[in-house]
KOLFI-263870 format. One record per residue (C-alpha): residue number from 1; x negated, z negated, y negated; chain. Coordinates in nm, 3 decimals, always signed. Layout:
N
nr,X,Z,Y,kette
NUM,X,Z,Y,A $
...
***
This chain:
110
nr,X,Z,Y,kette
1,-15.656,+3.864,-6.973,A $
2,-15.483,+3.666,-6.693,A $
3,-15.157,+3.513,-6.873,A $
4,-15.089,+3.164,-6.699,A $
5,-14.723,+3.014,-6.733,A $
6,-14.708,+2.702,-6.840,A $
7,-14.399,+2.512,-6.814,A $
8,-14.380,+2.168,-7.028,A $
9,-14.130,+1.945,-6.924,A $
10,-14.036,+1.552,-7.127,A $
11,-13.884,+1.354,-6.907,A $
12,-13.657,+1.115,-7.040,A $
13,-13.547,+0.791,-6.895,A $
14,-13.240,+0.635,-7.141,A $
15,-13.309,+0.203,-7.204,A $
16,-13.222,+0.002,-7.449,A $
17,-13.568,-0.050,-7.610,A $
18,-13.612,-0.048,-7.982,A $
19,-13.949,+0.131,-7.928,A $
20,-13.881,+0.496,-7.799,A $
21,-14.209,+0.451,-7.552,A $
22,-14.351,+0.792,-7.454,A $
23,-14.635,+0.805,-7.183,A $
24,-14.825,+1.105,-6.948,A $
25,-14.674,+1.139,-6.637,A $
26,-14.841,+1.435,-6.450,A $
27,-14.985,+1.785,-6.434,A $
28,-14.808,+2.010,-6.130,A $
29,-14.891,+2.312,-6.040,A $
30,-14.522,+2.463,-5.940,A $
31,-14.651,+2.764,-5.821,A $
32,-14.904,+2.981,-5.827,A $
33,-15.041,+3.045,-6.244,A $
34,-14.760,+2.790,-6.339,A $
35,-14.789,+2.445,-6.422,A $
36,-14.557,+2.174,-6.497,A $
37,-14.675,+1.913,-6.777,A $
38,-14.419,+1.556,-6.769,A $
39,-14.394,+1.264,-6.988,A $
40,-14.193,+0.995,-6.948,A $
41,-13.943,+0.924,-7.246,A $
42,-13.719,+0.611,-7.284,A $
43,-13.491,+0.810,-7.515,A $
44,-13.393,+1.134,-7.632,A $
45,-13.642,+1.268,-7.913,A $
46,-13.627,+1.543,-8.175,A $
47,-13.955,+1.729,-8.032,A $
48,-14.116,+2.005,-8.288,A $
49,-14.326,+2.248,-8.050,A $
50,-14.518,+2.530,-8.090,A $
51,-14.862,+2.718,-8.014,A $
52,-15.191,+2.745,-8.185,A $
53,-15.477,+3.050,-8.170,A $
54,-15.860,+2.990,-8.228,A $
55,-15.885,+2.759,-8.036,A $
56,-15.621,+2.827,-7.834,A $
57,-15.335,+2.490,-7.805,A $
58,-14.992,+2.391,-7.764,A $
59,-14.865,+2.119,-7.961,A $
60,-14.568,+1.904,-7.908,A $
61,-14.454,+1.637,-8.198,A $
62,-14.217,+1.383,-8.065,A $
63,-13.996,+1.218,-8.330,A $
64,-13.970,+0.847,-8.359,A $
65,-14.154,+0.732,-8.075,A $
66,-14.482,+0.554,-7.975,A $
67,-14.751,+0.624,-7.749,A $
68,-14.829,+0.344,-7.504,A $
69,-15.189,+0.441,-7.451,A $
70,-15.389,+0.715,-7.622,A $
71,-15.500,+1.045,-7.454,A $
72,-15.775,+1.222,-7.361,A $
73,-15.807,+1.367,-7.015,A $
74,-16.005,+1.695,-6.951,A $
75,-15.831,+1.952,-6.673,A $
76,-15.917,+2.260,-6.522,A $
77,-15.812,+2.590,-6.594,A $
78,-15.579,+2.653,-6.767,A $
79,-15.554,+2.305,-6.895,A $
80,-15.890,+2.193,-7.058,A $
81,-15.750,+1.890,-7.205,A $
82,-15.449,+1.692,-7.296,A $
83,-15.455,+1.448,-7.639,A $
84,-15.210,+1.228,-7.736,A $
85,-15.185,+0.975,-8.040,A $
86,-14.907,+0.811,-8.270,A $
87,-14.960,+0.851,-8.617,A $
88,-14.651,+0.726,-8.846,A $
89,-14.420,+0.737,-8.572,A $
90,-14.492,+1.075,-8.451,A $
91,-14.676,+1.111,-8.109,A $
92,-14.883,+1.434,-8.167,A $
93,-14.946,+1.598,-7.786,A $
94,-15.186,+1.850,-7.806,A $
95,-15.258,+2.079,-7.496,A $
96,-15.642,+2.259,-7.583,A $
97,-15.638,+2.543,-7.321,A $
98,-15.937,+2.785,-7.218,A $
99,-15.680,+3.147,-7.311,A $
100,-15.348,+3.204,-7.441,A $
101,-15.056,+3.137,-7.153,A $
102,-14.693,+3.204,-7.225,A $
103,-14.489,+2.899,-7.224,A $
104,-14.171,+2.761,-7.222,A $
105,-14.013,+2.527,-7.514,A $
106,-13.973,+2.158,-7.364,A $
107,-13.652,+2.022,-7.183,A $
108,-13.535,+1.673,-7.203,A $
109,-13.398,+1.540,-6.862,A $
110,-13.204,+1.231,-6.842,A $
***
């Protein structure tokens, strides 16, 4: 089984907004088998992560914050698709992939 690396990284961008906006940035292939997934965040969220088997997903739940649009893009390998939506105040980002790839827990930059 080829094991990809996939590297997810939340971007955050400090404001003084009430709403803590989240929204898809990119998909960058940093080098070869590893990708870097970005989202723009305009504050510092508690983000619950972790990975899923049968189908085979990552999953990202960002605290207090709102998506601006909902997702659903498809990708290519690893990546077949990325979903997004807020529920409750909880933006649920769900990576569906075609195999299991190690990853990395996300980083906040800001």
């Amino acid at each position: 089984m080829n094991i990809i690396k996939l590297v997810i990284t939340i971007l955050t961008l400090s404001t003084f907004v009430k709403a803590n906006e989240i929204s898809f940035n990119e998909i960058v292939e940093s080098k070869k088998n590893s990708f870097t997934v970005s989202f723009f965040l305009e504050k510092i969220s508690y983000i619950k992560s972790y990975s899923l088997e049968s189908p085979s997903r990552l999953v990202f739940e960002v605290y207090d914050s709102n998506l601006l649009t909902n997702l659903d893009k498809a990708y290519d390998y690893p990546i077949k698709k990325i979903r997004a939506a807020t529920s409750n105040g909880i933006t649920k980002i769900v990576l569906d992939l075609y195999e299991y790839v190690e990853w990395k827990k996300p980083t906040q930059i800001y």
